[in-house]
N, C-alpha and C positions, 0 to 999 in steps of 0.2 A: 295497405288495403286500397285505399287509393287509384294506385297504378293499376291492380288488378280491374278496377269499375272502368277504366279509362280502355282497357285495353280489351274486355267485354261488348262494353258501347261501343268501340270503332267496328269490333269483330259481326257486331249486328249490324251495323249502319252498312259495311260491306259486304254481309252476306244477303243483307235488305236489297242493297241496288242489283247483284248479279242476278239472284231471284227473279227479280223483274226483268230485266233484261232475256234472261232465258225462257222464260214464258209468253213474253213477245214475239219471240222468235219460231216456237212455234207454229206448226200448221194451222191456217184454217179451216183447213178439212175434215177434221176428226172432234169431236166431244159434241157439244149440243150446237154445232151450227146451224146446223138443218135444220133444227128447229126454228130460227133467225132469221131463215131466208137462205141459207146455203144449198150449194148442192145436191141433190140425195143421191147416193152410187152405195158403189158393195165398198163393203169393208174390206179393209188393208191392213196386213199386220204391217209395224214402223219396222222401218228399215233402214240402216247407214246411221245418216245426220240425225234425223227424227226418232229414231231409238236410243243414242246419245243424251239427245235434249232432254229425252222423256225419264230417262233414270237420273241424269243431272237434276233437274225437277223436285226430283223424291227425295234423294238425298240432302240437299239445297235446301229444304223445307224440311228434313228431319235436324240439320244445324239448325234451322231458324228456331226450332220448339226446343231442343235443348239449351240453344243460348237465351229465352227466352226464362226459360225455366232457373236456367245458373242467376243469371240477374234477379229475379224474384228471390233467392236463397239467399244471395249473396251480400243484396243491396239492403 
């Protein structure tokens, strides 16, 4: 059981850091910027890179809440 908690925690600690990294990496054109002082223009549906990012994103963060949930069961 052990190995299993060892190999859960590295699984978040690295699904922790690309999370963040991928979300940095985003635009700051798009969500509440504007509000912040950005821009204001027409919307843009994502395109290319920025449509990649964006479902990496979601998925990335549907890991994060499953692995978050296995350790809570688990541990």
């Amino acid at each position: 059981m052990d190995n299993l908690e060892n190999i859960l925690l590295f699984g978040l600690i690295a699904i922790d850091a690309i999370l963040v990294i991928v979300i940095l990496m985003q635009q700051k054109e798009g969500g509440l910027s504007t509000v912040f002082g950005g821009e204001g223009g027409v919307y843009r549906s994502r395109r290319g890179f920025a449509k990649g990012l964006h479902y990496m994103t979601i998925i990335l963060g549907v890991i994060f809440v499953a692995l978050n949930i296995a350790i809570l069961f688990l541990l």
